[in-house]
Residue, then its C-alpha position, 0 to 999 in steps of 0.5 A: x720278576x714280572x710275569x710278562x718277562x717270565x712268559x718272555x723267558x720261559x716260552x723258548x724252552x717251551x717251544x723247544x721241549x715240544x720239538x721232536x728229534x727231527x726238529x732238533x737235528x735240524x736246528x743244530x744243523x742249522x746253526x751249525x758252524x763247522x769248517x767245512x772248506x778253506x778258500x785261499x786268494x787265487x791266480x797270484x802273480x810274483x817276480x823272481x825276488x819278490x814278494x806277495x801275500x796270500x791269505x785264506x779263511x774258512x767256510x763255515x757250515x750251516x747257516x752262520x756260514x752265509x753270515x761268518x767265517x772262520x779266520x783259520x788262525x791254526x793254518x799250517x802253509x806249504x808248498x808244493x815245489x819250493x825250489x819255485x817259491x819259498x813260504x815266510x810266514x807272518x806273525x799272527x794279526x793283533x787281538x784288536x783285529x776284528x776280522x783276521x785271516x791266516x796269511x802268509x808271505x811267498x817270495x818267488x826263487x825262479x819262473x814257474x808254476x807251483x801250489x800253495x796249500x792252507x790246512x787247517x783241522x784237516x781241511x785243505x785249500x790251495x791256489x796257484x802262484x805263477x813266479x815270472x822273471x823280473x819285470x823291466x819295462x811295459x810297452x804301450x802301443x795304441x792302434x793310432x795316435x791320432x783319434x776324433x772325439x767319439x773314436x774308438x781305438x784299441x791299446x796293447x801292452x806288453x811287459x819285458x824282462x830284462x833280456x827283452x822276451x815278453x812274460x806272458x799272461x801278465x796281469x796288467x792294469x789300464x788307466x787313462x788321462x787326458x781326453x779318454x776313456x776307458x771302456x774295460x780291458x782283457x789281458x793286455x788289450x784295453x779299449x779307449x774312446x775318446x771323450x774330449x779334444x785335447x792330448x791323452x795318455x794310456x797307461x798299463x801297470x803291473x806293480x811298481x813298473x808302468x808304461x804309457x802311450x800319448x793318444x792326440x783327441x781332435x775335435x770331429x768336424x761339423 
């Protein structure tokens, strides 16, 4: 072995063995990696029979915590009103993924607000699902159909149940086609401008059901 390797590896320990107490509480605690919080996907959204996945992961502590996370593969689920929504776990993810999560399965039973708990070595956390009567339609209304280029104009939607009774705080996706542009949205109002002359369309999805409105872009006069 070469005295320059020797130096190479004998130099940390060195270093080391010259720290006090209070330097060594502190480099453990820096490269400390416990669990110290669970954080579970928030503010989810399913239909009455229908599905949707949470997953969580825990937050580590120390430094490697800005850099890792614990998967929490030894997460226990529950639920705190189960007559709302019925946990079904999955099975564990493959060795070969590099980056698992704990996850699970919830499937709506009835309209309704209930939390759902992660717990792992005796750290918790939770996240809300909202359960909400099955979608049937979305309407889409735009404040005209009829805009110039450079226009301004303001989509709404709505999505109905079967019975034809809005489901509030639904929440919506926009897109557009055509001669429009969309400049953000917030709940159920997008706002669009137009682009370029010629016919359009607004759409607002949630899931697999969708609802779109026909916007006519006219060229602005000299």
């Amino acid at each position: 072995m070469s005295i320059r390797l020797l130096r190479f590896l004998v130099a940390p320990t060195l270093a080391l063995s010259g720290l006090g107490c209070d330097s060594l509480t502190g480099i453990n605690e820096m490269f400390d990696h416990r669990l110290v919080g669970i954080s579970v996907d928030q503010g989810s959204v399913v239909e009455v029979g229908d599905t949707v996945r949470l997953t969580a992961a825990g937050d580590v502590n120390g430094v490697l915590g800005m850099l890792m996370y614990d998967p929490v593969l030894d997460t226990r689920w529950s639920v705190s009103d189960p007559t709302i929504a019925q946990l079904q776990p999955l099975p564990l993810p493959p060795p070969e993924d590099s980056f698992p999560r704990a996850r699970t399965l919830i499937r709506g039973l009835r309209p309704g607000l209930t939390y759902v708990t992660a717990t792992a070595r005796g750290i918790s956390g939770n996240a809300s699902v909202r359960v909400i009567p099955v979608l049937q339609t979305i309407q889409v209304r735009a404040a005209r159909d009829t805009v110039f280029v450079g226009d301004t104009i303001r989509v709404t939607a709505a999505g109905l149940d079967a019975a034809g009774a809005t489901i509030s705080e639904l929440p919506l996706t926009f897109a557009v086609v055509g001669g429009l542009q969309l400049n953000g949205w917030s709940d159920n109002t997008a706002r669009v401008i137009a682009i370029a002359a010629g016919a359009g369309k607004t759409e607002a999805r949630f899931r697999r059901v969708f609802g779109e409105t026909e916007i006519v872009v006219l060229p602005r006069g000299p």
